[in-house]
C-alpha positions, -999 to 999 in steps of 0.1 A, spaced: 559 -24 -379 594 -29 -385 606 -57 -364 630 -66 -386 652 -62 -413 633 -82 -440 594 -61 -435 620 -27 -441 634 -48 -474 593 -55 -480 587 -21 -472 608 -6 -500 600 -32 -528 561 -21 -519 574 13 -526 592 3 -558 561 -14 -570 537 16 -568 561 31 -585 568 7 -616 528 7 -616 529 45 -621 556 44 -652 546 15 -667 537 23 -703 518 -10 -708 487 -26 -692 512 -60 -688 538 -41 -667 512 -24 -639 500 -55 -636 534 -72 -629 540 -42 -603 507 -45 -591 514 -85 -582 552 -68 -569 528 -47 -548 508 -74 -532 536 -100 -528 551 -74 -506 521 -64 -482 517 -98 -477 544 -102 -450 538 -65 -435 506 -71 -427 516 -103 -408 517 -92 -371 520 -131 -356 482 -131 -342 455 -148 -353 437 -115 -367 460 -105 -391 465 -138 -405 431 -140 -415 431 -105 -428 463 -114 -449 446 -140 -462 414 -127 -472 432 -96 -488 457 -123 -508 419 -141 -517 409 -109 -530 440 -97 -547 441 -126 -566 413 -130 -576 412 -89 -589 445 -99 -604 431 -129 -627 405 -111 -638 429 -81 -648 453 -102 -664 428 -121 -683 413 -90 -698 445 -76 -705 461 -103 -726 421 -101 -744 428 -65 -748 461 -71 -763 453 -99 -787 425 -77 -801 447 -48 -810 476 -71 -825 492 -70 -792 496 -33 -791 487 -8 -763 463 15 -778 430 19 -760 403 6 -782 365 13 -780 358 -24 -767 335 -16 -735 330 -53 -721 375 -55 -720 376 -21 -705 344 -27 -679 360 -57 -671 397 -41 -662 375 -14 -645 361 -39 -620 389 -57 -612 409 -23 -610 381 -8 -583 377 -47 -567 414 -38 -556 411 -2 -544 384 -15 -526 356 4 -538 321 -1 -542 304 -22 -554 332 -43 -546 341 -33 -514 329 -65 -495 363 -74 -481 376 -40 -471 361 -36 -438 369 -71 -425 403 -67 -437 412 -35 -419 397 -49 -390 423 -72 -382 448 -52 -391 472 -30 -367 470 8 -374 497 16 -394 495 -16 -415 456 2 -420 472 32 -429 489 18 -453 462 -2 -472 441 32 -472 462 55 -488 496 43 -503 477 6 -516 456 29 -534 477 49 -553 486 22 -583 447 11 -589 439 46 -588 464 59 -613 451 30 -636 414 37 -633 423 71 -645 438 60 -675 400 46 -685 373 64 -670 342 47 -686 316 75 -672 285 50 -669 301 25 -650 321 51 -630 289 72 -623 275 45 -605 301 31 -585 308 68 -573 271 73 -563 275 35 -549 312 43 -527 295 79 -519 262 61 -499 276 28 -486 305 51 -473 278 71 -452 250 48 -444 276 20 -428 293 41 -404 262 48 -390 261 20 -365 298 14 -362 315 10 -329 349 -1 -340 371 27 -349 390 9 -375 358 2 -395 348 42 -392 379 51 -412 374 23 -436 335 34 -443 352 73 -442 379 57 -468 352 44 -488 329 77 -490 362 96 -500 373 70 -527 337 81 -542 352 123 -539 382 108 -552 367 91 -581 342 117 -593 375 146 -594 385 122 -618 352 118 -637 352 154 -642 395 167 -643 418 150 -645 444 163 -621 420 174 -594 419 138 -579 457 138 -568 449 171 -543 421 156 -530 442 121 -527 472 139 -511 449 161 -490 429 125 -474 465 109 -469 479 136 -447 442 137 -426 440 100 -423 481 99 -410 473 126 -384 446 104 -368 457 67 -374 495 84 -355 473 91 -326 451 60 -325 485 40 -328 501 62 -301 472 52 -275 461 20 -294 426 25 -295 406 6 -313 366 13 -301 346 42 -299 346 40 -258 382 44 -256 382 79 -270 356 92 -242 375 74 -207 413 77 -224 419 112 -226 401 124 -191 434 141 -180 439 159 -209 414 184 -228 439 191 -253 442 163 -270 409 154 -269 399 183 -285 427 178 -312 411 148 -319 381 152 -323 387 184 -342 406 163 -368 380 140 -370 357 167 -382 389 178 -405 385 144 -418 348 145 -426 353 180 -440 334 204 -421 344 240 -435 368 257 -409 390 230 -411 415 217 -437 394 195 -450 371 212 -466 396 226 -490 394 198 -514 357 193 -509 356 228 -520 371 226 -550 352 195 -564 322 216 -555 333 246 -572 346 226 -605 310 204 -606 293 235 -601 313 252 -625 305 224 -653 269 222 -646 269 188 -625 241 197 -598 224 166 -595 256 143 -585 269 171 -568 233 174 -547 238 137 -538 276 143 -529 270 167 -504 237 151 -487 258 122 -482 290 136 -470 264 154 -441 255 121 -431 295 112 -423 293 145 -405 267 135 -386 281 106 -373 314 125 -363 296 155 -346 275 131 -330 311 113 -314 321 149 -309 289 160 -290 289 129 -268 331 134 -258 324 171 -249 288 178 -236 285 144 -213 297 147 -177 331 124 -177 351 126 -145 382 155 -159 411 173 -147 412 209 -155 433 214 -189 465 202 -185 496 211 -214 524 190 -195 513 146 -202 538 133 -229 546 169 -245 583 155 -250 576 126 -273 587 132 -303 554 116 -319 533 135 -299 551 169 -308 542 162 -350 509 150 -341 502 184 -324 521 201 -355 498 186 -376 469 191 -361 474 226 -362 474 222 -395 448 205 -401 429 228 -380 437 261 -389 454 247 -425 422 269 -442 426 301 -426 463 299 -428 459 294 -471 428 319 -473 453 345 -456 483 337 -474 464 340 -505 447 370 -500 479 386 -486 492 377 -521 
């Protein structure tokens, strides 16, 4: 990603945004580091090919209009309360920053240009727009949690999420629908605590890094690769796929640590029903990874007998293994930690 000294310059000032959008103490300044925040992913996400030129383009589209709407409704906001900051009971102003805060995280029901924008995109430029792009719109939205019109966008992000990467091929578009479904996890910790979404956040960003470094190392790109690629090499196709189901949250895994809590803290405040839909959901996104999983291992591929010695010295290779150990055995090694406490 870095071909040059100006994307690192536009690499730091994205950083810098996120991070004026995090300490602003008005709705005026996030949205001035928000617009930082996009002027500076513009050029990153530039890779000189026609596919990511339409992607920046359609995400600058989107942006701006998210931005418009948010800056409209902030100045109405403003000149309501005398221009000061205090949240007021006005629902239409704060449904209306709402929208235009989930239109740029990209979730549902306004999630119509995530998937072809991650499409066109290179791996770590998608790793990028599904966890650190996030951040700022996130900590904004928890700043006004409006529960009806967060109750349905969560059972909304939580479906389309699981239903749509159903009959996906493209691998890119699986972690978008997978970002999507978690951005509804995400987005209900925060209906019901308010801290409890930043674990969950920090625990989707590290799974979603482990893969995306080993989809960029072997630039894959479509479900076919994964099954001819690694033929030589059980180990890391069993890595993989392991973190995949890491990803989706299956219960050995690391995964399932977050999920966990948000199931014991719904349960906990008496939430069944949305907690019954969360779960049958997530199942389905299971499905659809096992099924990948089932297919890699049980189908008779032409393989050589396990083999530890292909690309072991690459640096890259030698964290991606470190973390997939953790991401792997991350639950046994807390549960016995803890209980050795």
């Amino acid at each position: 990603m870095f071909i040059n000294s100006s994307k690192i310059m536009f690499f730091f000032i994205l950083m810098m945004s996120t991070m004026i959008v995090i300490s602003s103490n008005s709705w005026l300044g996030a949205w001035m580091g928000l617009e930082i925040n996009l002027l500076s992913f513009i050029p990153l996400m530039n890779d000189n090919n026609l596919m990511s030129n339409e992607s920046s383009l359609k995400y600058f589209l989107t942006q701006a209009l998210a931005s418009s709407i948010l800056l409209f409704s902030v100045i109405l906001f403003m000149y309501q309360n005398n221009f000061m900051n205090y949240i007021n009971n006005n629902l239409y102003i704060n449904m209306m920053i709402l929208s235009s805060l989930l239109m740029k995280t990209g979730a549902a029901p306004f999630h119509f240009w995530f998937p072809n924008v991650m499409e066109g995109l290179s791996w770590m430029n998608g790793l990028i727009l599904m966890t650190w792009q996030k951040i700022g719109p996130l900590m904004l939205i928890s700043y006004l949690v409006i529960k009806s019109m967060m109750f349905w966008s969560i059972i909304l992000c939580i479906s389309i999420g699981s239903l749509s990467g159903l009959n996906q091929t493209s691998l890119r578009k699986l972690m978008t629908f997978s970002s999507i479904n978690h951005l509804g996890w995400i987005m209900m910790n925060m209906y019901s605590n308010e801290s409890l979404w930043i674990t969950y956040f920090a625990f989707y960003s590290f799974l979603s890094f482990n893969l995306i470094l080993l989809f960029n190392m072997w630039k894959l790109f479509h479900i076919n690769q994964l099954f001819s690629l690694f033929m030589y090499n059980k180990t890391l196709k069993f890595s993989l796929f392991l973190n995949l189901l890491s990803l989706g949250g299956l219960p050995p895994f690391l995964g399932f640590i977050p999920k966990w809590l948000t199931i014991q803290y719904l349960t906990f405040n008496n939430q069944l029903f949305m907690l019954f839909i969360m779960i049958v959901m997530t199942l389905i996104t299971l499905y659809f990874y096992i099924r990948l999983c089932y297919t890699a291992f049980m189908l008779n591929y032409f393989e050589n007998n396990w083999n530890f010695n292909i690309y072991w010295n690459n640096m890259l290779m030698n964290i991606y293994l470190l973390f997939s150990f953790i991401s792997i055995f991350g639950l046994f090694i807390i549960s016995l930690t803890y209980y050795l406490i």
